[in-house]
C-alpha positions, 0 to 999 in steps of 0.5 A: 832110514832111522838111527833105530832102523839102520842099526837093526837086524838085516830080515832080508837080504838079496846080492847080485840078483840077476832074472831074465825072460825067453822073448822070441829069439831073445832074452829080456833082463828084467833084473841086472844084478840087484842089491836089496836089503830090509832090515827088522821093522823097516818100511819100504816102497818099491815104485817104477814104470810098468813092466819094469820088473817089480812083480818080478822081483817080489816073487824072487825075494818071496822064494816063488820065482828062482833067481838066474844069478845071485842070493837071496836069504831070508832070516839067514837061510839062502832061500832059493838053496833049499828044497822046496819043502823047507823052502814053504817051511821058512815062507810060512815061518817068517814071510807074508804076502799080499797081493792085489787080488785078495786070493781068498779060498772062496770055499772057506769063510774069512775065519776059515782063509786067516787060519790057513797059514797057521793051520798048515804049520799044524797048530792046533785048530781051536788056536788057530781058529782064536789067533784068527778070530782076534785079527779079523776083530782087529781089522773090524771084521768080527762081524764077517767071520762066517762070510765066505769071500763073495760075500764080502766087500772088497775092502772086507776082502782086502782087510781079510787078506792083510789079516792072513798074511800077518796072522803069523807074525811074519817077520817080512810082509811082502806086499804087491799093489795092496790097495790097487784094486781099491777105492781112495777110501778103502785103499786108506784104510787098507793101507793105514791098517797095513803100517798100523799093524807093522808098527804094533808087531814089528813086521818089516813091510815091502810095498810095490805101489803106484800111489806116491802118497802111500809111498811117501809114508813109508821109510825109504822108496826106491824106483826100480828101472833098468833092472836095478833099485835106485833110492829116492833122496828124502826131501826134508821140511 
């Protein structure tokens, strides 16, 4: 982590989060009193064995699934106290998301899906329409407005994604196998346009991914097992 980033402010902060799941006639832990902070601007990647739980602990952090023990606040509100109004308000005001299937409305054009999240904090239409028509142009979708999400690529699709989840200006992007359903090519491209964004707007990013490449370009990586994060060392030169 840099000097800049340690000494930023905290956007998230998750203590003692504890989640576990009804399996016959016993319970499985997926999380056992975890630790996790991010903090403005940071870059983490979350890696770890399938079914260790990193899907899991992404919707707990996004205010989707409720903790069994343990806070979670986000922008200085514990998201999993409050009702679940305020608790969309706040998602919508400071988190994005990002998963691996794009989740696009297939009934509404790439222009129409990016404008959603500022369309349903009740901004004016004509300026949510321009906000979104300035990422999609960003993302080197300008040509593609009116395409609803069959029409499009699945790179188009993915980029289209990424533009919902930061036409906001989220102050945390939170982000599970982004490129998972992607070429190598296409899961680049997503993925540079990902840090490249993150770098102009400040939007702290949590990536789950299973590309150790991508991984490694971001802050810090740690590795989820035995329902704890454990940071990997960085190895220098």
């Amino acid at each position: 982590m840099s000097e800049s980033t340690a000494s930023a402010r905290e956007v998230l902060c998750a203590a003692g989060i504890e989640r576990g799941f009804q399996e016959g006639t016993g319970r499985l832990s997926v999380l056992t009193g975890l630790d996790f902070t991010v903090r403005e601007g940071e870059r983490i990647a979350i890696v770890g064995a399938s079914g260790s739980g990193k899907t899991t602990l992404l919707q707990v952090l996004g205010g989707l699934d409720a903790p069994d023990a343990g806070t979670v606040r986000v922008d200085g509100q514990d998201i999993h106290a409050l009702g679940e109004r305020d608790r969309c308000e706040l998602r919508n005001r400071t988190l994005g998301f990002v998963y691996q299937f794009h989740h696009l409305l297939p009934e509404f054009s790439a222009l129409e899906n990016v404008a959603m999240p500022l369309l349903v904090r009740r901004m004016p239409v004509r300026q949510a329409m321009d906000q979104a028509r300035e990422l999609l142009g960003r993302v080197g979708l300008s040509a593609r407005l009116a395409h609803r999400p069959h029409q499009l690529s699945g790179g188009e699709r993915q980029r289209a994604a990424v533009a919902r989840a930061l036409v906001t200006t989220p102050r945390l992007v939170l982000a599970d196998e982004p490129t998972g359903n992607l070429d190598g090519a296409n899961a680049a491209q997503v993925f540079e346009l990902m840090l490249e964004l993150n770098r102009e707007r400040g939007t702290s990013l949590v990536v789950v991914t299973h590309d150790r490449r991508l991984a490694a370009r971001m802050d810090r990586v740690l590795v989820l097992g035995n329902g704890i994060l454990v940071e990997e060392p960085r190895i220098s030169g």
